[in-house]
OpenMM code with the backbone's topology and positions (N, CA, C; nanometers):
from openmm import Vec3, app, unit

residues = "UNK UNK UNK UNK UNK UNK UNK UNK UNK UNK UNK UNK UNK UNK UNK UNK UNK UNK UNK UNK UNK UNK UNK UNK UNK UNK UNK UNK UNK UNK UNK UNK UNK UNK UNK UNK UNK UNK UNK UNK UNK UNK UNK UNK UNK UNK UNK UNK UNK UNK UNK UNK UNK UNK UNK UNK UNK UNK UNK UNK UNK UNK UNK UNK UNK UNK UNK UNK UNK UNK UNK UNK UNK UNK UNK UNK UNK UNK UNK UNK UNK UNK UNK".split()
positions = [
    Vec3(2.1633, 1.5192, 0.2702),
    Vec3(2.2838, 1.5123, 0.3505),
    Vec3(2.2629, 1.5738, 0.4894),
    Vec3(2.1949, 1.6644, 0.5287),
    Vec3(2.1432, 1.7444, 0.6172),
    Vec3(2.0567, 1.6566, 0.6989),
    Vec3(1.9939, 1.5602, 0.6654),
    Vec3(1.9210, 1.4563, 0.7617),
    Vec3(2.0725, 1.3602, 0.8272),
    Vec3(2.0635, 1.3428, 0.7578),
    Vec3(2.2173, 1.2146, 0.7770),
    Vec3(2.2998, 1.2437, 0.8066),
    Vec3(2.3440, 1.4177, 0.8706),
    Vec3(2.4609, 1.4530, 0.9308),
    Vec3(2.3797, 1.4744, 1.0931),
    Vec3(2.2737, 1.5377, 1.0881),
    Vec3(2.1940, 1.5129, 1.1999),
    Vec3(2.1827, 1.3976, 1.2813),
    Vec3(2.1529, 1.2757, 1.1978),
    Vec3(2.1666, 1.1494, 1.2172),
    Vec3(2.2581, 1.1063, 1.3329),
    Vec3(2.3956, 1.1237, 1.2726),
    Vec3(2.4801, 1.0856, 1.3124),
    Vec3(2.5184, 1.1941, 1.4265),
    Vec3(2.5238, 1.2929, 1.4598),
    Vec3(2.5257, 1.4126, 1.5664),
    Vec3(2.4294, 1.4220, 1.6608),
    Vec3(2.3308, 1.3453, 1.6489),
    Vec3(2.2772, 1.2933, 1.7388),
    Vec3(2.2789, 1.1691, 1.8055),
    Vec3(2.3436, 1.1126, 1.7652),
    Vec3(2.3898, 0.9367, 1.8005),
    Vec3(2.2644, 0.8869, 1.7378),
    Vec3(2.1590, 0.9315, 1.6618),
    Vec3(2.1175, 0.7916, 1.6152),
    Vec3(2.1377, 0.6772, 1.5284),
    Vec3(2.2253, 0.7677, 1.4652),
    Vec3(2.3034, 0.6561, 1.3546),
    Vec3(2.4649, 0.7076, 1.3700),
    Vec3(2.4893, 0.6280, 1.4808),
    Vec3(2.6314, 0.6369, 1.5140),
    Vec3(2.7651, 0.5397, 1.4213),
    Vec3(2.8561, 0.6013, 1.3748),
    Vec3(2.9138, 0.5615, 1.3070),
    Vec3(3.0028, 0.4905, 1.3874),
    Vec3(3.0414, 0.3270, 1.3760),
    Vec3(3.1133, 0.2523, 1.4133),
    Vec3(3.1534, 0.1443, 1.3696),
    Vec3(3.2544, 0.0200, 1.3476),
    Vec3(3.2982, -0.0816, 1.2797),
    Vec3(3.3049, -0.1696, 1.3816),
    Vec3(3.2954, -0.2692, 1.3348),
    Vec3(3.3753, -0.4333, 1.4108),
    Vec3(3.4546, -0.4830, 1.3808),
    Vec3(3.5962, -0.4794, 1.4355),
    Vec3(3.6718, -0.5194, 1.3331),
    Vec3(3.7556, -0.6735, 1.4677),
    Vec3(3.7693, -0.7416, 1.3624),
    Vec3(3.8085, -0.8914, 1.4620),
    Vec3(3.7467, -0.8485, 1.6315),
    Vec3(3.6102, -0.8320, 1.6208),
    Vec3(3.5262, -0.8291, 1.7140),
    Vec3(3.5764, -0.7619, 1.8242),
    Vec3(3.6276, -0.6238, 1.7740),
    Vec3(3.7045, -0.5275, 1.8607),
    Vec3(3.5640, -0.4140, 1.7844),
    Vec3(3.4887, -0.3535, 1.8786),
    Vec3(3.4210, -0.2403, 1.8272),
    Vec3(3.5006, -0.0819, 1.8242),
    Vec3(3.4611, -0.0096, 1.7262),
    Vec3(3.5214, 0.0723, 1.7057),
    Vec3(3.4712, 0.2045, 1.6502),
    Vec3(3.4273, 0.3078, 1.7537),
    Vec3(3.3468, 0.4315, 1.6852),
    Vec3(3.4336, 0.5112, 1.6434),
    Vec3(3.4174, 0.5378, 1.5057),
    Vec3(3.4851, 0.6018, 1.4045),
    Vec3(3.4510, 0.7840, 1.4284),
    Vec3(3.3120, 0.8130, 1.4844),
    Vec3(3.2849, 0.9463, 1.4829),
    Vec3(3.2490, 0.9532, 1.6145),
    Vec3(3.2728, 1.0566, 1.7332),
    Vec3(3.2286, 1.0741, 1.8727),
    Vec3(3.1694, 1.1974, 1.8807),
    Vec3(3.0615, 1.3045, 1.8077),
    Vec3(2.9956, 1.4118, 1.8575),
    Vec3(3.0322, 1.4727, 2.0264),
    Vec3(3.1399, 1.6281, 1.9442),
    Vec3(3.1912, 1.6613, 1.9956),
    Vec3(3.0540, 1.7133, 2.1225),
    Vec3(2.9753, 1.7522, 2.0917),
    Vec3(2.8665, 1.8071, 2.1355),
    Vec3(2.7031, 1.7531, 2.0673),
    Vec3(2.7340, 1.6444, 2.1284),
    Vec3(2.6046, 1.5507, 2.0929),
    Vec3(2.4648, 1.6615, 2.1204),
    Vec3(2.3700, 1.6570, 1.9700),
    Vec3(2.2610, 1.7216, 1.9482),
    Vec3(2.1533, 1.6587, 1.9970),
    Vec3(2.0593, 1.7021, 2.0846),
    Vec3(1.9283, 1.6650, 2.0742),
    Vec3(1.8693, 1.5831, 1.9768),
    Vec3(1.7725, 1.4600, 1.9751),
    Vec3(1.6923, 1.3953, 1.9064),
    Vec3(1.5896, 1.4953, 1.8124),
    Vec3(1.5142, 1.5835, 1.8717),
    Vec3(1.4493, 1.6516, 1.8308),
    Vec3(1.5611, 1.7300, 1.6677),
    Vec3(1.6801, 1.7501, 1.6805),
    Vec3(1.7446, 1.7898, 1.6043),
    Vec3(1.6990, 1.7209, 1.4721),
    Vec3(1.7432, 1.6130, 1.4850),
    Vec3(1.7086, 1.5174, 1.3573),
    Vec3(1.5680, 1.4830, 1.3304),
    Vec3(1.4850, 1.5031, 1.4045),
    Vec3(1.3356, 1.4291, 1.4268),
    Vec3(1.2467, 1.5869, 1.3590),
    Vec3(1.2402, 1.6757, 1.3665),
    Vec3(1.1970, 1.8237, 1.3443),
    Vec3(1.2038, 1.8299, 1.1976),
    Vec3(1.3011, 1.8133, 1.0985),
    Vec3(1.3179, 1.8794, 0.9650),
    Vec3(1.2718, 1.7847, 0.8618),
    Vec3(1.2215, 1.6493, 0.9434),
    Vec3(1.0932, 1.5274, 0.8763),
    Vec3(0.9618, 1.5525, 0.9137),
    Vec3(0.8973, 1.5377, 0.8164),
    Vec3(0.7821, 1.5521, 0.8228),
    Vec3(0.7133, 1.4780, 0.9122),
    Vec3(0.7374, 1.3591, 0.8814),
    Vec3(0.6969, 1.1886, 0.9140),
    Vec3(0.6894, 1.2002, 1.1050),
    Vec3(0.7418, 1.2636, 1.1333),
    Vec3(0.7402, 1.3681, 1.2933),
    Vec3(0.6861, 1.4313, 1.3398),
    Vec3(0.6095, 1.4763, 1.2535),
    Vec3(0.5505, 1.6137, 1.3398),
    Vec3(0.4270, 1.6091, 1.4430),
    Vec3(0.4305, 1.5159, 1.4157),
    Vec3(0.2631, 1.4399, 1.5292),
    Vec3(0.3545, 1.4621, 1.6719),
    Vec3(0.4657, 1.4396, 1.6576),
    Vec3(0.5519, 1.3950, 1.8096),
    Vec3(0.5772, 1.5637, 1.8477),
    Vec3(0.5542, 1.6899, 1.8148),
    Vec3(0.5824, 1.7810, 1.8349),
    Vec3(0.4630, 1.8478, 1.8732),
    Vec3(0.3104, 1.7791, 1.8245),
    Vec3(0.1899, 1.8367, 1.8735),
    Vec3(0.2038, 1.8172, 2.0969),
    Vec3(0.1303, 1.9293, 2.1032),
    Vec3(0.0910, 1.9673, 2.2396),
    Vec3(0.0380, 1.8222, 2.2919),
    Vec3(0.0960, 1.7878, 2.4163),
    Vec3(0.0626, 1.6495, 2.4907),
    Vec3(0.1587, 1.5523, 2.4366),
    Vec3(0.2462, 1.5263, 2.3128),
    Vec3(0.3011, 1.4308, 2.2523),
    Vec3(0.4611, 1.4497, 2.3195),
    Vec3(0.4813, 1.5601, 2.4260),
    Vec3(0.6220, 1.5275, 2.4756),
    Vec3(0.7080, 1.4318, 2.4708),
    Vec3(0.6156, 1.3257, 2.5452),
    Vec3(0.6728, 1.2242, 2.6094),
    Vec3(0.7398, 1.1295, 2.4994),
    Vec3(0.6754, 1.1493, 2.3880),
    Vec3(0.7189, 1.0462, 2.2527),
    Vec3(0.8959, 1.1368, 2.2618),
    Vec3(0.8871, 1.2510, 2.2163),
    Vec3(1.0495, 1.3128, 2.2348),
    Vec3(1.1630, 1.2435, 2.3140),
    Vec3(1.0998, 1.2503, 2.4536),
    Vec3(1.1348, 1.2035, 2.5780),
    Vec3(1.1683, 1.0522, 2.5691),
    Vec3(1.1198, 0.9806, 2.5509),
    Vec3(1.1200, 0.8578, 2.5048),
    Vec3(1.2299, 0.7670, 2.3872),
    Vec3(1.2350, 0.8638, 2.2880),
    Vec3(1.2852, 0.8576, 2.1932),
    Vec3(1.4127, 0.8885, 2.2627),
    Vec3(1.4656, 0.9801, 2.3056),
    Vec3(1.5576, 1.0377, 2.3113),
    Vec3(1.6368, 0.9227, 2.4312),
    Vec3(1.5880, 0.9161, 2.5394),
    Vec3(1.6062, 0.8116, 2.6291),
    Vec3(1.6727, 0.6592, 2.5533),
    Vec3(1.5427, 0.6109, 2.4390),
    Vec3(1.6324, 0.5037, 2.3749),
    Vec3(1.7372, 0.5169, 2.3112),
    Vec3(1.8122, 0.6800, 2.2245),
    Vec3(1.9205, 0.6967, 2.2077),
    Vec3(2.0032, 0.6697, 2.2448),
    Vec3(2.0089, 0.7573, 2.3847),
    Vec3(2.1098, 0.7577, 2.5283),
    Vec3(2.1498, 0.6214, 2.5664),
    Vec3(2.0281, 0.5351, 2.5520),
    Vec3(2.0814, 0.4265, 2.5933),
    Vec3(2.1581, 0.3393, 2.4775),
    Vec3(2.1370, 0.3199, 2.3823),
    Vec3(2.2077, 0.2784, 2.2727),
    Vec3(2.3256, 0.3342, 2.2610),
    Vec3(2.3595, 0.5006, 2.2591),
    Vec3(2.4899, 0.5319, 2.2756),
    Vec3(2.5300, 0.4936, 2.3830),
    Vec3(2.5426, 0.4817, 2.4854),
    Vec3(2.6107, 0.4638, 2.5907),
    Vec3(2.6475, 0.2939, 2.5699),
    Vec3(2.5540, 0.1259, 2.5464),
    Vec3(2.5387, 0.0542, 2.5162),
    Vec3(2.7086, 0.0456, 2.4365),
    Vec3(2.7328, 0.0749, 2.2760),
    Vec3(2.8051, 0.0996, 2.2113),
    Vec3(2.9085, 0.1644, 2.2724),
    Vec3(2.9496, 0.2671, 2.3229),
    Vec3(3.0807, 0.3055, 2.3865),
    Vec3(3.0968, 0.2251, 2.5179),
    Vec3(3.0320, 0.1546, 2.6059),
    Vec3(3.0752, 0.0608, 2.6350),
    Vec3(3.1115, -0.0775, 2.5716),
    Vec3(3.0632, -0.1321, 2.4581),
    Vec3(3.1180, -0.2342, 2.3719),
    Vec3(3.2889, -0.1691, 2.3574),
    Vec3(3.2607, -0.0873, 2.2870),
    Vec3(3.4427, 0.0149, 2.2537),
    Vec3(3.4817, -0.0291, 2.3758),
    Vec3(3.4401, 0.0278, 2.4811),
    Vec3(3.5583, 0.0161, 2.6232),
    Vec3(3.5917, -0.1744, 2.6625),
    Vec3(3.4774, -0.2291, 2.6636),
    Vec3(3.5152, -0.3515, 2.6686),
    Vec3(3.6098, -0.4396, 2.5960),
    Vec3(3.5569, -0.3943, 2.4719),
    Vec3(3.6345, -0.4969, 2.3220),
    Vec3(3.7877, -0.4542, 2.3086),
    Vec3(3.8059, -0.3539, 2.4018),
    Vec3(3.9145, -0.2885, 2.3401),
    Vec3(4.0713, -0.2929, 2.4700),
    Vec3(4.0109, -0.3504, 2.5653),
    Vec3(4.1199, -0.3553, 2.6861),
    Vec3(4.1884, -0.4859, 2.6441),
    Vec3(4.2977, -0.4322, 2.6724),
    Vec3(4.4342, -0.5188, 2.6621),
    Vec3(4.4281, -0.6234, 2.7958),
    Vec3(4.3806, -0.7307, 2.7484),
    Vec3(4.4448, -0.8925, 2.8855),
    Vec3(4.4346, -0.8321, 2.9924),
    Vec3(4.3432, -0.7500, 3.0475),
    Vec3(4.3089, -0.7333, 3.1644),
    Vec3(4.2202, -0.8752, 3.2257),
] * unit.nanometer
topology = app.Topology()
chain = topology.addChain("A")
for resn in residues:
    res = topology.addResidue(resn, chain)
    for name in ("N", "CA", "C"):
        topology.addAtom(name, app.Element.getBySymbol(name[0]), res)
């Protein structure tokens, strides 16, 4: 449960619906966590934390940002009234 609350508090697995093709994020991280948050307490990671491997962090984290942001603009779009 501790991976998968991370998950989601970090926007990588952001919780949201489609509903009659109106998007809709159900959870908004009051204080969105670092990638590294969720990426650190897996094993399957730890190469990305060796000395020189920054940029994988960096990277990672960047495609987040952009996916969240991506998605709360769907919300803002799908969701205006007959403008």
């Amino acid at each position: 449960m501790k991976i998968n609350k991370l998950a989601v508090e970090t926007c990588y697995w952001p919780l949201y619906e489609v509903v009659d093709g109106k998007y809709i994020i159900n959870y908004k991280p009051k204080n969105k966590l670092p990638i590294e948050e969720f990426l650190k307490p897996q094993k399957r990671f730890k190469h990305m934390f060796q000395p020189g491997n920054e940029w994988m962090i960096e990277e990672f984290q960047k495609e987040v940002d952009k996916r969240w942001e991506e998605l709360l603009n769907l919300e803002e779009i799908t969701n205006r009234d007959g403008e």
